[in-house]
N, C-alpha and C positions, 0 to 999 in steps of 0.2 A: 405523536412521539411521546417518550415516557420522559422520566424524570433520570437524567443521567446520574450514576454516583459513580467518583472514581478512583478507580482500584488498586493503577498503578502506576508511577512515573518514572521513565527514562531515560536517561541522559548518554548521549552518544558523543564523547570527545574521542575521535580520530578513530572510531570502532569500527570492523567489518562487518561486523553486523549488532542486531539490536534482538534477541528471542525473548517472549514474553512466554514464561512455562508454567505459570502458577494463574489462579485467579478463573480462568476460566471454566466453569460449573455450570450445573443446570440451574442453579440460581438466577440466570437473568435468561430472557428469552433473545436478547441482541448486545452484540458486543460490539462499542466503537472506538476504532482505533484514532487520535487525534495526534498528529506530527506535524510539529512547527520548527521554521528554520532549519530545515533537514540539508546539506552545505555539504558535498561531496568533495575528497580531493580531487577526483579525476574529472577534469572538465566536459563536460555532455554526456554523463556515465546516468542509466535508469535506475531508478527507485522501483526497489520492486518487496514482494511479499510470496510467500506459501504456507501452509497450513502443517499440522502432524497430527498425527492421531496416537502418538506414543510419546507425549509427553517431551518431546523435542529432540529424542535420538534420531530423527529419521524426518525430512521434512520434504515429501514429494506427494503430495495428494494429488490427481489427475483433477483439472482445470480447466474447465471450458469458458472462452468469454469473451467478451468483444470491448473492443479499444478507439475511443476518438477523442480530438481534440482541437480548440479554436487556438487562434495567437491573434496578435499584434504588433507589429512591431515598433521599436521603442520610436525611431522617426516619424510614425503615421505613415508610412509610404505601401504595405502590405497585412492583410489580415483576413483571416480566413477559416472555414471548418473539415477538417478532415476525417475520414475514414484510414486508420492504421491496421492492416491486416495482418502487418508484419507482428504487431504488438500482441496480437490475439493468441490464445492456445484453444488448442482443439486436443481436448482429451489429454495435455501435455502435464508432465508430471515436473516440471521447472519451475521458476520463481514468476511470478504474473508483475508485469510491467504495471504500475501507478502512474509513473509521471517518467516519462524520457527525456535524456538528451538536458540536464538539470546545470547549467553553469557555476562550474566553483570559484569564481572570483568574490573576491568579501562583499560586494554586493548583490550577487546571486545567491538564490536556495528556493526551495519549496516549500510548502507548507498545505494542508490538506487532512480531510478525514476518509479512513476506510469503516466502512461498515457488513459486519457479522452476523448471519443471521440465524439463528436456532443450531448453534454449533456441538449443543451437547445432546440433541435427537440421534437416538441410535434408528430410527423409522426412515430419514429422508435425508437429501443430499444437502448442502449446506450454501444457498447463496449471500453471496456479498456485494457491496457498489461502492465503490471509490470514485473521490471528486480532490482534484489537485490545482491548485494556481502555482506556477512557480517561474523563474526568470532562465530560460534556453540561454545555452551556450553561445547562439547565436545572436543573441541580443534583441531578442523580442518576450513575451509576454505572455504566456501559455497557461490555457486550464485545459485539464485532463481529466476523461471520466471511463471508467472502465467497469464494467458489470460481466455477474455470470455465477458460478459456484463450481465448489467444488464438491468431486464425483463422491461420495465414498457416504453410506450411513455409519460409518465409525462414528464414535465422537470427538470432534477437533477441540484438543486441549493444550496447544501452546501453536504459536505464530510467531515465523520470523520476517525481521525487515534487513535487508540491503541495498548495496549499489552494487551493477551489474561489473564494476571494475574500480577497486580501491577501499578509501575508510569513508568515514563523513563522520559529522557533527549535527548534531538536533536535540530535539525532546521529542518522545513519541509515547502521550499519556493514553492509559487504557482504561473505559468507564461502561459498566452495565446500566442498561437501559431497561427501568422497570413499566 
């Protein structure tokens, strides 16, 4: 891995969403996204991401990718590794799941890095992997990792983050990886 430097920081009080539309260039060959205490107001509502290739008017790049994830639960009584297919897109032009079902109580949220790879190649399709620890609505203890790319040799020059229902609160800083 390179030497991160970073680019951009921001701050999400009660936002629907979080678009990052500047910064990313053929200047770095990997773009990583890092979001901490991401705190949704709608209780078990996903964290999710898509890509544009027009600068952020339009944010539906076709996505292919696969979704799993372990827990624990906060008593010790159940823990486990799942396969989520539900979470997966196949060629889907929607928002890609990072971390589901994220509990908004002041003691719940997420936190997690997505990673971007050769986003500004107009030659080849553009993979990513995401990795998330964050606290379930249902009170256990979840990491979540999601891989895949998305379809398009455009070049991917802004990304957005939301929740699949509501606002939320975080930081989601953006840094090229040289």
């Amino acid at each position: 891995m390179g030497i991160p430097t970073l680019l951009s920081t921001s701050t999400a009080s009660n936002a629907s969403s979080v678009a990052i539309t500047s910064n990313i260039t053929s200047t770095y060959d990997e773009y990583m996204f890092v979001f901490t205490d991401i705190n949704p107001a709608t209780d078990e509502a996903d964290f999710t991401f898509q890509g544009s290739i027009d600068g952020g008017s339009n944010y539906n790049v076709a996505i292919t990718s696969t979704f799993v994830w372990v827990h624990h639960t906060e008593g010790g009584t159940d823990a486990g590794v799942f396969y989520t297919g539900g979470s997966d897109l196949a060629q889907g032009t929607g928002y890609q799941i990072i971390s589901d079902n994220i509990g908004n109580a002041s003691d719940e949220s997420g936190s997690g890095i997505l990673q971007l790879f050769d986003p500004s190649d107009t030659t080849s399709i553009k993979h990513f992997i995401g990795r998330q620890n964050g606290y379930h609505g249902s009170n256990y203890s979840q990491n979540s990792m999601v891989q895949g790319y998305l379809n398009t040799t455009s070049a991917i020059n802004a990304v957005s983050f939301k929740f699949t229902s509501g606002n939320f609160d975080g930081v989601i800083q953006m840094y090229g990886i040289s």
